[in-house]
N, C-alpha and C positions, 0 to 999 in steps of 0.2 A: 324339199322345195327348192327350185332352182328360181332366181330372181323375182323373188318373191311371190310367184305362183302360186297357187292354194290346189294341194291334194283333197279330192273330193271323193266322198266316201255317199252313196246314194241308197236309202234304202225305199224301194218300190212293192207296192203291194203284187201279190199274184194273180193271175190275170181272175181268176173266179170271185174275188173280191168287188168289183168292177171299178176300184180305183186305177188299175191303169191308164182310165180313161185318158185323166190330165197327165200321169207321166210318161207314158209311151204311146196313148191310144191305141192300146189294147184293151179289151174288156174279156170276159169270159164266154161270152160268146160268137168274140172274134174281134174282129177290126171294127175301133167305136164309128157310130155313123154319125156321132154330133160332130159341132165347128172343130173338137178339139182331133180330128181325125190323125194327129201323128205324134201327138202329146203335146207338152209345155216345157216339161223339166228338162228330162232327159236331151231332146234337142238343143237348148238353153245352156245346160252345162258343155257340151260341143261342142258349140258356137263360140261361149268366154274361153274355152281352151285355144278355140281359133284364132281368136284377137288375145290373147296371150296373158290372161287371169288365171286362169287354171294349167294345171302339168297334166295330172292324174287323176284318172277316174276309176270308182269302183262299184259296183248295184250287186245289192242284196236282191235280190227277187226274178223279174221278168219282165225282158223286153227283146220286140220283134225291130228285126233291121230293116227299117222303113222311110230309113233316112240318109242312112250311106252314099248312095248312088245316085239323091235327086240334087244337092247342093254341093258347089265346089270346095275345093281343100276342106270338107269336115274330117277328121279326121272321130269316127264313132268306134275306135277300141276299149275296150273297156276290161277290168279284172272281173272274173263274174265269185260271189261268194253264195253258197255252195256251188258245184259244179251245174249246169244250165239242167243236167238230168237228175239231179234228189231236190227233197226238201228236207227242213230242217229248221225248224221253228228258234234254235238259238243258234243258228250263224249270226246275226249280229255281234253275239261275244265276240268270237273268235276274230270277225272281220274289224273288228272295233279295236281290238288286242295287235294287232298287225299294224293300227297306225301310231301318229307321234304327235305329241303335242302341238296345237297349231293347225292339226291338219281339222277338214270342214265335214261334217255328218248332214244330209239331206234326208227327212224321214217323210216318206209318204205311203204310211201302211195304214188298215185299220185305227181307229181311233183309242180301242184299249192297249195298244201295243205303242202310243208315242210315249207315255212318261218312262215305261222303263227302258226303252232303247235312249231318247234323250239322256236321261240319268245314268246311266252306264256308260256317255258318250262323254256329258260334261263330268264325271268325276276321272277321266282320261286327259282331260286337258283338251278336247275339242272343240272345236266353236260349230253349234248346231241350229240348222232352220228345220223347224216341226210345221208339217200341214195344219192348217184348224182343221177342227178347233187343236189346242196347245194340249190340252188335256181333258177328260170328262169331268173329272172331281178337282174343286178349286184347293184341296188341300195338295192333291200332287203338282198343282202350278205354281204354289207360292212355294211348295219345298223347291221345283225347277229354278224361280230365283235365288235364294239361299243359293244352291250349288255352285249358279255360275256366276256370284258376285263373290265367292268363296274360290273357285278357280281362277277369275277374271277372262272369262269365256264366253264370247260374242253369242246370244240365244236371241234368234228372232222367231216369230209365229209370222205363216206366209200369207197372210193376209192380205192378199194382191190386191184389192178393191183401191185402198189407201193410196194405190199409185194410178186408176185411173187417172185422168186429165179432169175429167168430168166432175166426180168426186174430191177430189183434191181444190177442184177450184168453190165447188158449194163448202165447202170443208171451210176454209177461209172464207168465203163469203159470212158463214152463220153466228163468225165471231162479232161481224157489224148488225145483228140484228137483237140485241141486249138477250135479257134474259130469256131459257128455253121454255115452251108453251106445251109444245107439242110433238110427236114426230109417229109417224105411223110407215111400214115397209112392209113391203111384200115380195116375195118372192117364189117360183113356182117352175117344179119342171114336168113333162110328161108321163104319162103312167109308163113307159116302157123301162122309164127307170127304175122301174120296181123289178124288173125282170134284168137288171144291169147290177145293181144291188142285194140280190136275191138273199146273196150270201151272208149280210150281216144288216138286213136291214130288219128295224128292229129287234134283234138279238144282241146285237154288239153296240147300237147305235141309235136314232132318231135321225129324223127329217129336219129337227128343229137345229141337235151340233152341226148336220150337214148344209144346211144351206143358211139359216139364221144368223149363223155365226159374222157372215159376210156384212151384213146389216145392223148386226147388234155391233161391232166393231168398231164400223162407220161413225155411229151414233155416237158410241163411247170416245173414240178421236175427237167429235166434234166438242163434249163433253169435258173431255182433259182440259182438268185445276178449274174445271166452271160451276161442276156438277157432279154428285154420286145417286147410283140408284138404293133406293130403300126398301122397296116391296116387290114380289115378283109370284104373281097368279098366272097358271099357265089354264087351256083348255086345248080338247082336240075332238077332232072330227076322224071316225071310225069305219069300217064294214066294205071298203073297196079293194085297200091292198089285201085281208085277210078273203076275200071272195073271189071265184075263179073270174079271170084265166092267172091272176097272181100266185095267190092260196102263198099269202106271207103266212108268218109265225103270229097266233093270237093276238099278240100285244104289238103289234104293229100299227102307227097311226096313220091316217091318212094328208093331215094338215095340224098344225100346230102353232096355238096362237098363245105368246107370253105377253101379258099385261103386266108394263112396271112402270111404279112411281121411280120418281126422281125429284131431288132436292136440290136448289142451288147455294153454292160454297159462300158465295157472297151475299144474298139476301137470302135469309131463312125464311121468306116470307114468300118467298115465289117456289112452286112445285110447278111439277111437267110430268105429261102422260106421254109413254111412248108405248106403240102397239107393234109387237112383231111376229110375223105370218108367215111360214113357210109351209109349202107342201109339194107332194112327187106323186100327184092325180089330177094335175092338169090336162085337158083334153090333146089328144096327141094330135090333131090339125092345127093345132095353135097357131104357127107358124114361125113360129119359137122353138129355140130348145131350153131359153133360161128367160123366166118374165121376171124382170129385177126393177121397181121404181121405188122411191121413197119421196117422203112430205117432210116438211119442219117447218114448224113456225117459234119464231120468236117474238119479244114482244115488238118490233117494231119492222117484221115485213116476213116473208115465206120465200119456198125452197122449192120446187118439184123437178126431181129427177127421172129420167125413167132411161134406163139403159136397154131395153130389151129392144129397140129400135132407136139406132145410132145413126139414123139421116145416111148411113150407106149400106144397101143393102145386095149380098153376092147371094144365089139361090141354087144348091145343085139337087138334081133328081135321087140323088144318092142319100144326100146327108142333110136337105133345107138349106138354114141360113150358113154362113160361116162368117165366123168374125173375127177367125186369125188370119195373120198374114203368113202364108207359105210359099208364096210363090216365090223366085230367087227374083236378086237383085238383077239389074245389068250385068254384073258382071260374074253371074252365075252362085252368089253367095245365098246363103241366108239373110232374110232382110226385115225378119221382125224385131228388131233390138228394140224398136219403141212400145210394143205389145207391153201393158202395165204389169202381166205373167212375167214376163222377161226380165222387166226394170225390177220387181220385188225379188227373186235372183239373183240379180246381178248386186242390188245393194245389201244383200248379202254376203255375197262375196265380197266387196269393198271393202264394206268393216271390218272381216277377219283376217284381211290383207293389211288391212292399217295398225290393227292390234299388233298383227305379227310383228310389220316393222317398226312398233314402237313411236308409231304420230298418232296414237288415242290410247285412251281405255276403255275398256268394254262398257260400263257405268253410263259414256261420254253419249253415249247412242239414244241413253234413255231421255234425252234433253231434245231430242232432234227430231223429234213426231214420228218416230219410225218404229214400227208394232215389233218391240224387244218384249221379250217375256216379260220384263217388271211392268212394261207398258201396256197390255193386255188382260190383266189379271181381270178387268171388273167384267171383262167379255165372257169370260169360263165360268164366274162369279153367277152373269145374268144364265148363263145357259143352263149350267148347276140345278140355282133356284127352280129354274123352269123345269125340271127333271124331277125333283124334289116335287114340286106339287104337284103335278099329274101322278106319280106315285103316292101320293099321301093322301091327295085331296084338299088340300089346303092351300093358306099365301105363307111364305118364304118371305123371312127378313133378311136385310143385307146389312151388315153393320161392322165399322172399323175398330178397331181394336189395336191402338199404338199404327204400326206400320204393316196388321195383317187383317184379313179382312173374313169374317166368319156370320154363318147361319144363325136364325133365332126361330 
C-alpha cells in the first residue's frame, strides 16, 4: 500500500448466478435491464481509486468492461483471478494467499460461499465487507466475530439501506417515539427475477436472506440496546416459481412472511410485533423493479416509509425506472458518490484505512451504528429462525446466552 491506499481484493459472483446484477450488471442472461444496469461495486471500487482511497484491485469472477470508456480518468484495470477463461471454485485461496495483511476482501458471490471465503480472508489478516445476508447459519456469524476481534480486522455486512438518507433519518426519528409497538415491511421484485436467479434460487438460497435481509436490518438498527427478538414463525406462499414459464426446483417459495416477537431491554412489560414479507412474483408491470416500504409505530407516534417511489422518477423503454446516478458529472467524471450503494463502500474502505493507519481499532466501529459483523448478528439470527421454521414447521426461539446468541 502506497500512502495509505487499501488494496482491494473483489470477489464477484459468475454471471449465471444472476448476482452480477449489483456488481457489474451482468446477469446470465446478459446485460441486467433493472436501474442497476452497470453495477454498484465494481464502478465504486474505480471511482475511490480515482479520488485516491484505493491503489489496487483485484475480482475473483466476472466482469464485462462497461465502464471504461463512458467516465473520465477511471482508470478500470484490474488483476483478474483465475485467468478470465477457467473456472475454479477455490481461486479464492490462492488469490487470498497473494495478499498481505491490511489489504481489503469484497465478497459478492452466492450466499453459501460468504463464511468460508470471509473466514479464510479474516484468518489472513484482511479487513472484509460480505454481501447480506453475512451468512445463512447464525453460528458461522458469530464464529465470523470471534475471528476478526481475534485478528483485529475491520468486517462489515453491506447493508447499504442503513445509508439511505431516508432511512437513516426514520432510523433517528424512531428513537423519539418511546417504546416499539409494531413494525411491518414489505418488499417485492418482479417474476423475471426468477429467471435472473434461476441458478440458486431456492437451492442455495430463499427470497426471504435475499431481500428480507434489507428490512430485517433496518429494524434491527432501529432496535439496537432497545430491544431483542424472541420468537420467529415464518409462512410462505408456493406454486408460481415451481410452475412454467419458471419450472424453479420444488422447494422454491414464492413470498415469505417471518412473524417475530420482540421484547424491550428496558421495560419487560412492553412487547412488539414485526411482520417481514419478501417476495420475486410481483407482477412484472409494476412499474417497479424493487417495491420497498416499511411501518413502525411506537408508543407515541408512526413511521411510513416507502422507497420504491422517491418523488424523482427517470423512465427508459429498456430498463423502466432507474434510480442510480450514471450520468457523468460536468466535468466528465463519475458522479454518484452520494448513491447510499456507494457511501456503504466507501465507509468501508475508511475504516480499514483508519485501522491500517492506527487512528482506530476495528471493535471502535461497533459503537458507531455501522452494520460491522458484531453489529448484525440478530439480522442472520431472525433470518436463520425463519429458515428453521418453514423447514420444521414450527416457531423458533431466540435466546442470549452470556455474549452469544442461540435457537430453542
Amino acid at each position: 500500500m502506497s500512502d495509505n491506499k487499501l488494496n482491494v481484493l473483489m470477489f464477484i459472483a459468475v454471471a449465471d448466478t444472476g448476482q452480477g446484477e449489483y456488481t457489474t450488471g451482468w446477469t446470465g442472461s446478459g446485460a441486467s435491464t433493472s436501474d442497476k444496469k452497470v453495477g454498484v461495486v465494481g464502478l465504486t471500487c474505480f471511482d475511490l481509486r480515482r479520488l485516491g482511497k484505493i491503489d489496487w484491485v483485484g475480482m475473483v469472477g466476472h466482469l464485462q468492461d462497461k465502464i471504461g470508456n463512458v467516465y473520465k480518468d477511471l482508470d478500470v484495470s484490474f488483476k483478474s483471478y483465475p485467468d478470465d477463461n477457467s473456472v475454479d471454485p477455490e481461486a479464492y485461496k490462492s488469490a487470498i494467499d497473494e495478499r498481505k495483511a491490511g489489504d481489503a476482501v469484497i465478497i459478492f458471490t452466492p450466499d453459501p460461499t460468504h463464511y468460508p471465503i470471509a473466514l479464510y480472508a479474516i484468518e489472513r489478516g484482511l479487513h472484509v465487507l460480505i454481501t447480506k445476508p453475512a451468512t445463512q447459519l447464525l453460528e458461522h456469524h458469530q464464529h465470523l466475530i470471534d475471528a476478526a476481534r481475534a485478528k483485529g480486522v475491520v468486517v462489515f455486512v453491506e447493508h447499504h439501506k442503513r445509508f439511505d438518507p431516508v432511512y437513516s433519518d426514520a432510523r433517528a426519528r424512531a428513537q423519539e417515539l418511546g417504546e416499539f409497538n409494531f413494525f411491518q415491511a414489505w418488499m417485492s421484485q418482479p417474476k423475471l427475477q426468477l429467471d435472473t436467479f434461476k441458478a440458486w434460487a431456492g437451492k442455495e438460497s430463499d427470497i426471504s436472506y435475499y431481500l428480507s435481509s434489507h428490512h430485517i436490518d433496518i429494524h434491527c438498527w432501529i432496535m439496537q440496546g432497545r430491544g431483542v427478538p424472541t420468537r420467529v414463525v415464518a409462512s410462505a406462499a408456493t406454486g408460481i416459481a415451481t410452475s412454467e414459464p419458471f419450472n424453479c426446483v420444488p422447494q422454491t417459495e414464492d413470498t415469505i412472511t417471518l412473524l417475530v416477537d420482540w421484547e424491550s431491554i428496558s421495560g419487560p412489560k412492553h412487547r412488539g410485533t414485526a411482520v417481514y414479507t419478501a417476495s420475486w412474483t410481483a407482477p412484472l408491470k409494476a412499474g417497479i423493479h424493487t417495491a420497498q416500504h416499511w411501518y413502525y409505530m411506537g408508543a407515541k407516534g408512526e413511521i411510513t416509509v416507502d422507497q420504491a417511489h422517491r418523488g424523482y422518477d427517470v423512465v427508459y423503454d429498456s430498463t423502466g425506472k432507474n434510480s442510480m446516478k450514471y450520468s457523468p458529472s460536468e466535468t466528465g467524471h463519475f458522479d454518484g458518490q452520494r448513491g447510499y450503494g456507494y457511501v456503504s463502500i466507501e465507509k468501508f474502505i475508511d475504516a480499514a484505512r483508519e485501522v491500517n493507519a492506527g487512528k482506530a481499532k476495528a471493535t471502535d466501529f461497533d459503537g458507531h451504528g455501522l452494520p460491522t459483523i458484531a453489529n448484525t448478528v440478530l439480522t442472520t439470527a431472525i433470518l436463520h429462525a425463519g429458515r428453521i421454521s418453514l423447514d420444521e414447521k414450527r416457531a423458533v426461539y431466540i435466546k442470549q446466552d452470556g455474549d452469544k446468541w442461540a435457537f430453542q
